[in-house]
The first five atom37 places (N, CA, C, CB, O) and aatype in JSON, in Angstrom:
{
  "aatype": [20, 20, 20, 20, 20, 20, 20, 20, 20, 20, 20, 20, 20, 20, 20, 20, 20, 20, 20, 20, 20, 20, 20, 20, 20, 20, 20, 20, 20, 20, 20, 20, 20, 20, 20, 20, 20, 20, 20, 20, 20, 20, 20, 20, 20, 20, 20, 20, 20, 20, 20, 20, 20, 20, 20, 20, 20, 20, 20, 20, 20, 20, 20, 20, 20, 20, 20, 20, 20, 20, 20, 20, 20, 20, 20, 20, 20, 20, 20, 20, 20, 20, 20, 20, 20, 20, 20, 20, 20, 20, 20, 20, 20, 20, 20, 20, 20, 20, 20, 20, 20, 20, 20, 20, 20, 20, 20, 20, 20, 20, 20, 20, 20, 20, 20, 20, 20, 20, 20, 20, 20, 20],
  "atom_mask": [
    [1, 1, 1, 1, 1],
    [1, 1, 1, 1, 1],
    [1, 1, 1, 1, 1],
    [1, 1, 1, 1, 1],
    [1, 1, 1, 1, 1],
    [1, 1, 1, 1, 1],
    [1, 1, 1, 1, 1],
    [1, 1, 1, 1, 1],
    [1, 1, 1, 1, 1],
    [1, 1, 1, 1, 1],
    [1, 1, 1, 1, 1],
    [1, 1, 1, 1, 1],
    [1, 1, 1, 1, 1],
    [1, 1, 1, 1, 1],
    [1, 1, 1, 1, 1],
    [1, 1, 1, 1, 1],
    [1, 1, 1, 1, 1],
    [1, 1, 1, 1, 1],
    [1, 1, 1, 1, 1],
    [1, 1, 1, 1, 1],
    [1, 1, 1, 1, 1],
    [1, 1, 1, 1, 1],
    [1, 1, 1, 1, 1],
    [1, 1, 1, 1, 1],
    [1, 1, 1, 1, 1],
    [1, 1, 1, 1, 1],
    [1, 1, 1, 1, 1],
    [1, 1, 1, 1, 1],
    [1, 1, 1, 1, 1],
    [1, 1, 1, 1, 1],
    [1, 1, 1, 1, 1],
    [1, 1, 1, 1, 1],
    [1, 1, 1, 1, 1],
    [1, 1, 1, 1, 1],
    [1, 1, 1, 1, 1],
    [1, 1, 1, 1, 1],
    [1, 1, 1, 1, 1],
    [1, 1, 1, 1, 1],
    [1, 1, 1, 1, 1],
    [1, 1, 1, 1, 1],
    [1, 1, 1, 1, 1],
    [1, 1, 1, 1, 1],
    [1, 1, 1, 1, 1],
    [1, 1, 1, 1, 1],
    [1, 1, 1, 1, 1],
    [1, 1, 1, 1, 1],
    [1, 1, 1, 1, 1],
    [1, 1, 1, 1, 1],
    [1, 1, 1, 1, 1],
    [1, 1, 1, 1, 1],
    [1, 1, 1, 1, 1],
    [1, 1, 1, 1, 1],
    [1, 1, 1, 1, 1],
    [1, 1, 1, 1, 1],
    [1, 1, 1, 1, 1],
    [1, 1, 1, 1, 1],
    [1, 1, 1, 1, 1],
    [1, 1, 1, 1, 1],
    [1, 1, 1, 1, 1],
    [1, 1, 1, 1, 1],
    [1, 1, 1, 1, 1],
    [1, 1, 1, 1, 1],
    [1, 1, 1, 1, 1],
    [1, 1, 1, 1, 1],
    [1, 1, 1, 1, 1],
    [1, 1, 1, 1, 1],
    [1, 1, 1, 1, 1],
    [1, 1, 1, 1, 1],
    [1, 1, 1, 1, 1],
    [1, 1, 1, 1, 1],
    [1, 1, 1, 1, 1],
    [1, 1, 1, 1, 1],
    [1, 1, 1, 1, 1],
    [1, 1, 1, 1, 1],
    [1, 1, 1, 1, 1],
    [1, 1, 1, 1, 1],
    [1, 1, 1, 1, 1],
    [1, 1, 1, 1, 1],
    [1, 1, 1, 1, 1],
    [1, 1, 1, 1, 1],
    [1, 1, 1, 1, 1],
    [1, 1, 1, 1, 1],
    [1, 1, 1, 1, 1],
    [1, 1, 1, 1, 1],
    [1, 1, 1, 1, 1],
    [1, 1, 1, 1, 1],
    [1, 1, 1, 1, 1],
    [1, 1, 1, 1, 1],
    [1, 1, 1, 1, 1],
    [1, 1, 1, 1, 1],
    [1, 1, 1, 1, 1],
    [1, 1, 1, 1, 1],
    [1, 1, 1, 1, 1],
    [1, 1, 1, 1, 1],
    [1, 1, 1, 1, 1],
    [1, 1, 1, 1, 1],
    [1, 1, 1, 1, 1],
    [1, 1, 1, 1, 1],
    [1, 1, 1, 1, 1],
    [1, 1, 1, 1, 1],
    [1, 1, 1, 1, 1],
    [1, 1, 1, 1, 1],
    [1, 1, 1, 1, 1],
    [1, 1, 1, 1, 1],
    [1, 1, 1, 1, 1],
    [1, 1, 1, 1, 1],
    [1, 1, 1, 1, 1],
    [1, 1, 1, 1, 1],
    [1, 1, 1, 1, 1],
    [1, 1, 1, 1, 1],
    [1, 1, 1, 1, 1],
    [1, 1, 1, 1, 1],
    [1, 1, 1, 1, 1],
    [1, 1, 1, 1, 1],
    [1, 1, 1, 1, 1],
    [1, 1, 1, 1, 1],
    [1, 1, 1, 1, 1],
    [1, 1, 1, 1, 1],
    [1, 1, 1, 1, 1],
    [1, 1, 1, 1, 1],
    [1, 1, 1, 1, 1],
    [1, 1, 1, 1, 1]
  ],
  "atom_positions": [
    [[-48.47, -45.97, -57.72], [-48.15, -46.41, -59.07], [-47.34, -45.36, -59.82], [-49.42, -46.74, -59.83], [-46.29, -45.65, -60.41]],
    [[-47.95, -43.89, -59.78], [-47.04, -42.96, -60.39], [-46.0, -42.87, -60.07], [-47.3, -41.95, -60.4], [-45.18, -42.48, -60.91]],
    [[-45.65, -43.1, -59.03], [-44.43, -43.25, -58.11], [-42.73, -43.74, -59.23], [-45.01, -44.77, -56.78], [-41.52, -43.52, -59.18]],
    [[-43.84, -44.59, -60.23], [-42.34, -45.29, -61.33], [-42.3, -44.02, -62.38], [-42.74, -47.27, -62.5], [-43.24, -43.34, -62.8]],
    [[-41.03, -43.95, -62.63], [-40.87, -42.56, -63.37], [-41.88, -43.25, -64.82], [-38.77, -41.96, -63.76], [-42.96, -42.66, -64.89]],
    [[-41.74, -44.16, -65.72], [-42.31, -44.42, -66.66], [-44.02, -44.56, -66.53], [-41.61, -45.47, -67.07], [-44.81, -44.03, -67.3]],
    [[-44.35, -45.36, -65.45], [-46.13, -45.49, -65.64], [-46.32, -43.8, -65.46], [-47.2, -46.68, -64.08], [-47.26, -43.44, -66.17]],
    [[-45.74, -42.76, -64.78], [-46.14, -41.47, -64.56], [-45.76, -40.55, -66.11], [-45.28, -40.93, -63.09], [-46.4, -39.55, -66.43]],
    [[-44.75, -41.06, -66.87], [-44.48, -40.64, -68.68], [-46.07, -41.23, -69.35], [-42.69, -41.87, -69.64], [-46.72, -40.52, -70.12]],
    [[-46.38, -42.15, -69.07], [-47.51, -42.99, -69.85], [-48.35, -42.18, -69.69], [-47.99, -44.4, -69.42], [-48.85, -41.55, -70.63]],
    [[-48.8, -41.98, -68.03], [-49.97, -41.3, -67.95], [-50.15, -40.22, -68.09], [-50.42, -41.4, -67.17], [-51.28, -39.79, -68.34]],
    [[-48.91, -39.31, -67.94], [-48.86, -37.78, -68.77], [-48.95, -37.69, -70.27], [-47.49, -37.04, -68.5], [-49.32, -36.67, -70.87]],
    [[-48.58, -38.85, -70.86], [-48.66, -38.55, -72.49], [-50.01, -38.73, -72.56], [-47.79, -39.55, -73.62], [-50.4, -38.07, -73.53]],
    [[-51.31, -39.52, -71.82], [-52.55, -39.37, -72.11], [-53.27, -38.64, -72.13], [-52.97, -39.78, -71.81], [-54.23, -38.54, -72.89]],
    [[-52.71, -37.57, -70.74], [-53.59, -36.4, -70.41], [-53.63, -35.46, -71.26], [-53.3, -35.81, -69.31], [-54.66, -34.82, -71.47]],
    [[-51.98, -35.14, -72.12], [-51.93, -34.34, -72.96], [-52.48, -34.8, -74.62], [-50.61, -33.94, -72.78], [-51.99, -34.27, -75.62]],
    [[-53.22, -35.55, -74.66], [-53.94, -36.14, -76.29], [-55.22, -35.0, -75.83], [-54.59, -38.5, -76.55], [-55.64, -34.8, -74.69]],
    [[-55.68, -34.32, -77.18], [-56.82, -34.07, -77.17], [-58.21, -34.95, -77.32], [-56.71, -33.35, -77.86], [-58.32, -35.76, -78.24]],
    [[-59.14, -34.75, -76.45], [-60.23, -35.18, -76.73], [-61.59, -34.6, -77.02], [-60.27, -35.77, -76.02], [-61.78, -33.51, -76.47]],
    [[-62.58, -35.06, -77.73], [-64.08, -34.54, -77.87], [-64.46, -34.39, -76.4], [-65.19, -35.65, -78.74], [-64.21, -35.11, -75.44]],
    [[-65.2, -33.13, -76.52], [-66.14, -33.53, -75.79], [-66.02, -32.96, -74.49], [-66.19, -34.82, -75.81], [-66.99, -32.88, -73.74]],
    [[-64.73, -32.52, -74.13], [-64.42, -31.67, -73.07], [-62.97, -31.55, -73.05], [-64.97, -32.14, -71.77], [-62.2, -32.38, -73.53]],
    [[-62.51, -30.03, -72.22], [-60.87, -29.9, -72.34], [-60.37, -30.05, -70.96], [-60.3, -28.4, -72.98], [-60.88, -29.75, -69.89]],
    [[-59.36, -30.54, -71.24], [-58.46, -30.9, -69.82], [-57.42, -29.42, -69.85], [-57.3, -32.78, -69.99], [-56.47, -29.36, -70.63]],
    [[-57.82, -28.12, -68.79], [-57.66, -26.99, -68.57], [-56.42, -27.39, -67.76], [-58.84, -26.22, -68.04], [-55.49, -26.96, -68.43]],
    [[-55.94, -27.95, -66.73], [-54.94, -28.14, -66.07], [-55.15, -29.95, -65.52], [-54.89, -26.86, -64.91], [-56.23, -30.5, -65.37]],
    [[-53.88, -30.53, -65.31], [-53.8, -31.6, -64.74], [-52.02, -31.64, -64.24], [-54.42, -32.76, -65.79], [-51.03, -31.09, -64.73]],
    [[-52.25, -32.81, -62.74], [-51.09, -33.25, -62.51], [-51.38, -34.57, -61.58], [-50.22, -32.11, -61.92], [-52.18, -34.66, -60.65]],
    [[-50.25, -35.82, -62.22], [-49.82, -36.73, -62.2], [-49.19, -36.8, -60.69], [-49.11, -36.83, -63.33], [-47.97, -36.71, -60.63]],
    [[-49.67, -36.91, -59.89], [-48.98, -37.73, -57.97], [-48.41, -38.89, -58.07], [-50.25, -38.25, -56.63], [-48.37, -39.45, -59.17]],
    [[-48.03, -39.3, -57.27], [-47.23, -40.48, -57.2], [-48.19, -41.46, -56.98], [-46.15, -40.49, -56.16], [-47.71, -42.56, -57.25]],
    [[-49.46, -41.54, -56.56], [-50.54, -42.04, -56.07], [-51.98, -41.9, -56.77], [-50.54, -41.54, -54.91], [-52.87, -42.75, -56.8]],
    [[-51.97, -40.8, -57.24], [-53.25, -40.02, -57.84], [-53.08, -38.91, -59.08], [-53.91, -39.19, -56.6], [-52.08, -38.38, -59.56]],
    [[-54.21, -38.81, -59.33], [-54.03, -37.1, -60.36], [-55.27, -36.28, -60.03], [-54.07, -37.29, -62.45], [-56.37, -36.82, -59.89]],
    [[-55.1, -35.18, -59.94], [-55.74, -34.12, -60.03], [-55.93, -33.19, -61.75], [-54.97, -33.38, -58.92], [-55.06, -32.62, -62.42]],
    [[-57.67, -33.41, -62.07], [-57.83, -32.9, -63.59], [-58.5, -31.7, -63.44], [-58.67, -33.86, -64.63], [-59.21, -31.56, -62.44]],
    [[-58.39, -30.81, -64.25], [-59.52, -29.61, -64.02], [-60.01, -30.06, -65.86], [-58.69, -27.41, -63.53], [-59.22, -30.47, -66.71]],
    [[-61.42, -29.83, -66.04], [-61.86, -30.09, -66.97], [-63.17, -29.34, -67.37], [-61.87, -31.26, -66.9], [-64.14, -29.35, -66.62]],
    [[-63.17, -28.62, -68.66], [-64.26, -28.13, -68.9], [-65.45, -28.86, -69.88], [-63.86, -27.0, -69.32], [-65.01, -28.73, -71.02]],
    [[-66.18, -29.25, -69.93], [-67.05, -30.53, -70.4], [-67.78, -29.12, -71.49], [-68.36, -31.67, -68.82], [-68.09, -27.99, -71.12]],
    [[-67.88, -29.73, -72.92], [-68.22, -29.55, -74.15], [-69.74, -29.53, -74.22], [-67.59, -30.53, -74.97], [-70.32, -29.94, -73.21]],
    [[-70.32, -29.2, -75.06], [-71.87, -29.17, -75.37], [-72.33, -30.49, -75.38], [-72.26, -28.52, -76.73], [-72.09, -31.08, -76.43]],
    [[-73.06, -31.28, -74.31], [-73.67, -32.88, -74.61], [-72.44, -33.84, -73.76], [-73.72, -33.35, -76.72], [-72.6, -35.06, -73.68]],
    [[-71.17, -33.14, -73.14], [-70.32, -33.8, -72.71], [-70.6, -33.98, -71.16], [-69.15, -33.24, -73.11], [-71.07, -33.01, -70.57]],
    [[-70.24, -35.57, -70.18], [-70.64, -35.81, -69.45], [-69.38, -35.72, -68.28], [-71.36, -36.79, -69.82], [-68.32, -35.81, -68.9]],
    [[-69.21, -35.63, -67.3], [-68.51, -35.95, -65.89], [-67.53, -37.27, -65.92], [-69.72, -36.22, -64.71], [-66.32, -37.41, -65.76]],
    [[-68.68, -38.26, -66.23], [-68.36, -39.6, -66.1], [-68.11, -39.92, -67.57], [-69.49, -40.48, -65.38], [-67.54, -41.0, -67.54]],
    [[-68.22, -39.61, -68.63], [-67.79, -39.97, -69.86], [-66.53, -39.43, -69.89], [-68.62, -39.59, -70.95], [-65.9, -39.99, -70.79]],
    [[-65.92, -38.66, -69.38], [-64.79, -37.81, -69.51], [-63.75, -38.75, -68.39], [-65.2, -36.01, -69.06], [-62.71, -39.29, -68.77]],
    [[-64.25, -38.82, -66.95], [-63.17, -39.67, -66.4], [-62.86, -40.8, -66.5], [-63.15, -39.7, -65.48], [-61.83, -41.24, -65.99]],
    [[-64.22, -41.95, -67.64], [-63.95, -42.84, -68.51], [-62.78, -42.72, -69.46], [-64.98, -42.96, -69.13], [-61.92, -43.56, -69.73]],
    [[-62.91, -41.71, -69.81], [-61.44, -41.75, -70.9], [-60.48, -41.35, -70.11], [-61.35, -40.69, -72.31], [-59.56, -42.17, -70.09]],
    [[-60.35, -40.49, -69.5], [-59.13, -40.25, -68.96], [-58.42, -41.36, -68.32], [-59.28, -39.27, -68.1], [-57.2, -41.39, -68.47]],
    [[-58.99, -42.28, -67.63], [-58.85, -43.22, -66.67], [-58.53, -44.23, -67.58], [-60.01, -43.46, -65.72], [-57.38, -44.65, -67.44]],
    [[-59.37, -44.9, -68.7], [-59.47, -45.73, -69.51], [-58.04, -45.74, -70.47], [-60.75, -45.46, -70.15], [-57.29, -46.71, -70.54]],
    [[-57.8, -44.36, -71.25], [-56.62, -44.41, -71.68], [-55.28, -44.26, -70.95], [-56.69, -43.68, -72.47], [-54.2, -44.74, -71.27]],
    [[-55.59, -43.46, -69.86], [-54.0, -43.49, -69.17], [-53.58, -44.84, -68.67], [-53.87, -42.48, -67.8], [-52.37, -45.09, -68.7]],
    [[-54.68, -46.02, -68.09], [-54.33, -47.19, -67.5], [-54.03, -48.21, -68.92], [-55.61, -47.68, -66.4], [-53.04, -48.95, -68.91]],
    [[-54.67, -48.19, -69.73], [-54.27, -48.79, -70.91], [-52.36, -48.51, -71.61], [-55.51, -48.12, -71.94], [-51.53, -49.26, -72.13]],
    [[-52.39, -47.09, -71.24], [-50.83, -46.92, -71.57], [-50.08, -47.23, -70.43], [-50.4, -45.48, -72.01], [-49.09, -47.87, -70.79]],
    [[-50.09, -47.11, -69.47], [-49.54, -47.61, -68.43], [-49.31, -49.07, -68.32], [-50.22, -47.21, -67.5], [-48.29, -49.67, -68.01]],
    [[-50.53, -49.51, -68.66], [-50.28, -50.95, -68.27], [-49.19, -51.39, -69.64], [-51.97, -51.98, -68.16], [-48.36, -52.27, -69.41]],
    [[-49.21, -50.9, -70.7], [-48.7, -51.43, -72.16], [-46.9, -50.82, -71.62], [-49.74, -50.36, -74.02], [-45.97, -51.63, -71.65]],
    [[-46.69, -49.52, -71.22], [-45.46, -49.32, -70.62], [-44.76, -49.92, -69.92], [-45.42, -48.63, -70.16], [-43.59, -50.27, -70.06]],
    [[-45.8, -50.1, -68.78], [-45.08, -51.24, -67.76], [-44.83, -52.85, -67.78], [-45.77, -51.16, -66.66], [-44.25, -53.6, -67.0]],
    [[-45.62, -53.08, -69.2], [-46.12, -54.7, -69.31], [-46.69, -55.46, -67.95], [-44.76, -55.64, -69.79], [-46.37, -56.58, -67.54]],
    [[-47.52, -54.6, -67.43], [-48.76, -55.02, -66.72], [-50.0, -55.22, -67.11], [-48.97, -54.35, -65.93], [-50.27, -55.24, -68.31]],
    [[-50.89, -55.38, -66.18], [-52.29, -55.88, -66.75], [-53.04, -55.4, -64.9], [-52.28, -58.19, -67.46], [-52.43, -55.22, -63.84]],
    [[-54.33, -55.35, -65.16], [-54.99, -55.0, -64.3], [-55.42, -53.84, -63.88], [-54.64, -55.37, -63.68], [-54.76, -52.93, -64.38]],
    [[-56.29, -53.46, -63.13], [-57.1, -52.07, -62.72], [-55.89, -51.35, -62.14], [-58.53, -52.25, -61.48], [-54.9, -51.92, -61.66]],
    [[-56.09, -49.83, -62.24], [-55.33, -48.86, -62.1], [-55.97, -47.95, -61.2], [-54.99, -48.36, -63.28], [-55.75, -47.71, -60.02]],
    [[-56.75, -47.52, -61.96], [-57.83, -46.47, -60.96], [-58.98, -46.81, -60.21], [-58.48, -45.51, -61.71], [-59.83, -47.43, -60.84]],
    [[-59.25, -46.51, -58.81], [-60.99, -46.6, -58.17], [-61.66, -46.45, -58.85], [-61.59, -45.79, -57.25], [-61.4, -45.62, -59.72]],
    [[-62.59, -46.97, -58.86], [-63.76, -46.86, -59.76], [-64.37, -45.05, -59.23], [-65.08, -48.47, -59.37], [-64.64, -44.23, -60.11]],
    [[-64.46, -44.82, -58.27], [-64.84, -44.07, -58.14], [-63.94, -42.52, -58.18], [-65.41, -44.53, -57.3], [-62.8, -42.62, -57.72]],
    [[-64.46, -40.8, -58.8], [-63.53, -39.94, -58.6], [-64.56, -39.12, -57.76], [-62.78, -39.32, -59.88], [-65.76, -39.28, -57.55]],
    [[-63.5, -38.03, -57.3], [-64.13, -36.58, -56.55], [-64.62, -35.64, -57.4], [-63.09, -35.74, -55.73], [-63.72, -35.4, -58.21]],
    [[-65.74, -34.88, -57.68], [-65.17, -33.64, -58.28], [-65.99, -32.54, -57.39], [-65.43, -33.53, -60.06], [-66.49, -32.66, -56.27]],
    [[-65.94, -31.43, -58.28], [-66.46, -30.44, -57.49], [-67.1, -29.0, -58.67], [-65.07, -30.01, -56.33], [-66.18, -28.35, -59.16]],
    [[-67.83, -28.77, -58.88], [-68.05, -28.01, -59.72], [-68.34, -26.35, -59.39], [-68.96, -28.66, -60.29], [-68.96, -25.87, -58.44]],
    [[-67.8, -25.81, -60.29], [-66.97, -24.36, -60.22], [-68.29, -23.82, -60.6], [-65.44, -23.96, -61.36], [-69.19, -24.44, -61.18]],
    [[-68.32, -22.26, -60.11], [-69.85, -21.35, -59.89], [-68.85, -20.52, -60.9], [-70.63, -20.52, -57.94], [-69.11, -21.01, -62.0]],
    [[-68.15, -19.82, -61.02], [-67.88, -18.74, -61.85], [-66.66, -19.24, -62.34], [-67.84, -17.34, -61.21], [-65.87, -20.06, -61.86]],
    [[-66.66, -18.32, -63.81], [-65.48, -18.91, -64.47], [-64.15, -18.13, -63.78], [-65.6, -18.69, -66.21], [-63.1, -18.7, -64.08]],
    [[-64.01, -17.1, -63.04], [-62.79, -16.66, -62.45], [-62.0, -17.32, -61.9], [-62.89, -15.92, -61.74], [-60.8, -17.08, -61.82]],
    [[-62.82, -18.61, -61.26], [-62.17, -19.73, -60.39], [-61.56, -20.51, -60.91], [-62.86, -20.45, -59.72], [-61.31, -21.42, -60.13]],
    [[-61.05, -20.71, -62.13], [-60.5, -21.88, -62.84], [-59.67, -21.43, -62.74], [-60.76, -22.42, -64.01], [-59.27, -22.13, -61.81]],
    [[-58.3, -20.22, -63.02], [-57.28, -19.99, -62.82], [-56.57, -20.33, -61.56], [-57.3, -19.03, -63.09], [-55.47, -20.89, -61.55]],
    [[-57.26, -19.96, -60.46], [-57.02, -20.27, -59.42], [-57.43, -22.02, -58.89], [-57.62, -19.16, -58.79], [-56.7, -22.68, -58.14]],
    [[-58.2, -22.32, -59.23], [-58.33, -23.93, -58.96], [-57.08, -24.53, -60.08], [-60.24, -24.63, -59.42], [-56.35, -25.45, -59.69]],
    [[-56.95, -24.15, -61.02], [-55.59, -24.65, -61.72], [-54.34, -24.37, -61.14], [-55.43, -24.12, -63.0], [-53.53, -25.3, -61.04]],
    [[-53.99, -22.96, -60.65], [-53.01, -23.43, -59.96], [-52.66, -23.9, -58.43], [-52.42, -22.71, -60.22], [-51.59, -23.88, -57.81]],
    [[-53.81, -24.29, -58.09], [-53.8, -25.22, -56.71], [-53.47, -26.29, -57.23], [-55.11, -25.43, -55.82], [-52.46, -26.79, -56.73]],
    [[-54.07, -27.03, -58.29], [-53.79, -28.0, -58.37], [-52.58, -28.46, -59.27], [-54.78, -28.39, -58.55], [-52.41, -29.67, -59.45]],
    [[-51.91, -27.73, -59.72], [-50.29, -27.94, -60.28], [-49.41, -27.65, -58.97], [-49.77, -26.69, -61.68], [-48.28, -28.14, -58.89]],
    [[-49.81, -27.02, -58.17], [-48.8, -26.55, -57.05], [-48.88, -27.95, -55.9], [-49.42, -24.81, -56.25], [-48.0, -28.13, -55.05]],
    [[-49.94, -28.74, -56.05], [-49.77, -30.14, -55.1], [-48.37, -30.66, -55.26], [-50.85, -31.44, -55.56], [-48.03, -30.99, -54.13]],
    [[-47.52, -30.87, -56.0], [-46.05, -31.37, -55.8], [-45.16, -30.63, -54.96], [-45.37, -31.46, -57.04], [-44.19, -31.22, -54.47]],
    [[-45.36, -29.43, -54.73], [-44.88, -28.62, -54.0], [-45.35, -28.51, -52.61], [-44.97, -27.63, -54.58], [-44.69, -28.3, -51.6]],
    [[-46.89, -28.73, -52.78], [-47.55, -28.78, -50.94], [-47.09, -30.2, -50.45], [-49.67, -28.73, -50.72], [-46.9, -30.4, -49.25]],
    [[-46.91, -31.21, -51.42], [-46.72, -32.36, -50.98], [-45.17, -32.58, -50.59], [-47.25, -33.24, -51.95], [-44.84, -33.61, -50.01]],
    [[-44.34, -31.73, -50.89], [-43.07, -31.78, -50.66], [-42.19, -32.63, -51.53], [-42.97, -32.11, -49.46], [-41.17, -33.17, -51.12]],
    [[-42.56, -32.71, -52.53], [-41.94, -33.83, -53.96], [-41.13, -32.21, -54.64], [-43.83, -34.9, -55.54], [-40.41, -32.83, -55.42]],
    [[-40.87, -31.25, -54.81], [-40.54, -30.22, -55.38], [-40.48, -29.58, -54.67], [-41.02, -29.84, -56.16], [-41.15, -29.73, -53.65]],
    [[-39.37, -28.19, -54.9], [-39.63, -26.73, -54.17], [-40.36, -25.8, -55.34], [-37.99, -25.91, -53.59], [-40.6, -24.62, -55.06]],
    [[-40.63, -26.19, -56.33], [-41.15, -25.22, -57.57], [-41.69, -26.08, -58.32], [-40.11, -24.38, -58.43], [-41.13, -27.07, -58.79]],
    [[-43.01, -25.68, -58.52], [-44.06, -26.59, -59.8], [-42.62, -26.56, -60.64], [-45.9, -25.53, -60.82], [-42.0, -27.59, -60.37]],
    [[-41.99, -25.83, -61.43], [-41.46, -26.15, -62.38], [-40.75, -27.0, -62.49], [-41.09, -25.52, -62.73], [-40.45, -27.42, -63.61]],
    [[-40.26, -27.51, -61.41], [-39.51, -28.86, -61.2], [-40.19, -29.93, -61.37], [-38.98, -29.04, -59.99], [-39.55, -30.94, -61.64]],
    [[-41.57, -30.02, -61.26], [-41.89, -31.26, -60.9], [-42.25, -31.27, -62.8], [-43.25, -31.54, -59.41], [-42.74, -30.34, -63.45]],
    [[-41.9, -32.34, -63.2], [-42.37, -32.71, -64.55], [-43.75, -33.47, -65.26], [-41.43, -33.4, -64.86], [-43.9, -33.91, -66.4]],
    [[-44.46, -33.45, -64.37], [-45.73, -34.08, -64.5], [-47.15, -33.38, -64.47], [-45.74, -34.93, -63.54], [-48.07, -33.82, -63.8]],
    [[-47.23, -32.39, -65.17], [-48.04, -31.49, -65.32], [-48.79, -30.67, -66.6], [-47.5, -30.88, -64.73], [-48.32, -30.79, -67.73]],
    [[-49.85, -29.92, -66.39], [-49.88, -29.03, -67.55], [-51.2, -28.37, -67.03], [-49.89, -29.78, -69.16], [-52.16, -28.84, -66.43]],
    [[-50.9, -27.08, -67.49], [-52.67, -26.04, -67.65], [-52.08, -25.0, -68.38], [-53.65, -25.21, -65.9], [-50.95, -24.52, -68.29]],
    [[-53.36, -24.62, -69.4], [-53.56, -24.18, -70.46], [-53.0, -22.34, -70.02], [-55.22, -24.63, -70.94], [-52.47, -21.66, -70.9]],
    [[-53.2, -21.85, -68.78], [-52.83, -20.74, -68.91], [-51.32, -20.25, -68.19], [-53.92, -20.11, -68.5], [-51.03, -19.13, -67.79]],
    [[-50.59, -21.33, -68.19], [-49.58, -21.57, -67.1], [-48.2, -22.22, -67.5], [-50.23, -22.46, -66.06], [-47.26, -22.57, -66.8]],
    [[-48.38, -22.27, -68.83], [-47.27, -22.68, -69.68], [-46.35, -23.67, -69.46], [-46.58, -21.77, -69.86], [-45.12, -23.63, -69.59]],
    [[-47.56, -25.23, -68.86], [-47.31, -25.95, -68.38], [-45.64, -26.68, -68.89], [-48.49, -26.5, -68.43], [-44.69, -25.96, -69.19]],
    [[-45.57, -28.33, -68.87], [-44.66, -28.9, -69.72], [-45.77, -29.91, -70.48], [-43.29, -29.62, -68.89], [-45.35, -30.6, -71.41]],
    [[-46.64, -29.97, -70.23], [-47.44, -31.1, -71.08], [-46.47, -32.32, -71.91], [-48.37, -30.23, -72.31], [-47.02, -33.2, -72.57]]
  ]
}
């Protein structure tokens, strides 16, 4: 789906809205998928968080594309981080996927991205 340059504009303008409740530290937009790094807020949940994320990016997407219908699996991966040193480095693994994937020779090329210590393009 990301694959269309516009549903992948939609779903980057969502990632970059702030929300309660937890911060989206790095993310990037695949042609297929996204990868979020997220730090969840005092009382903030896993699944309340990929509710919105999921909820608003497919809502703009679908309104961009003048589609209708499910976007995302119901189901996501995550994985939770033991020390905070690891977020720098799990952020830039996961901006550098356009580049392992061979869509780019330089994150900076690829336009579908952002993390907070990395001076994304959000």
């Amino acid at each position: 789906m990301f694959a269309d340059f516009v549903a992948a504009c939609a779903a980057a303008r969502t990632f970059a809205l702030p929300v309660q409740g937890f911060s989206l530290l790095a993310w990037v937009v695949m042609p297929d998928h996204a990868h979020c790094l997220l730090q969840l807020g005092n009382g903030g949940s896993l699944g309340t968080a990929a509710r919105i994320l999921k909820g608003r990016s497919a809502h703009a997407v679908n309104r961009e594309c003048r589609r209708s219908g499910l976007l995302w699996a119901p189901a996501y991966h995550d994985r939770a981080l033991r020390r905070e040193d690891d977020l720098q480095a799990v952020a830039r693994y996961i901006v550098a996927n356009p580049v392992r994937a061979g869509l780019v020779r330089r994150v900076a090329d690829y336009p579908f991205w952002d993390a907070v210590w990395l001076g994304g393009r959000g």
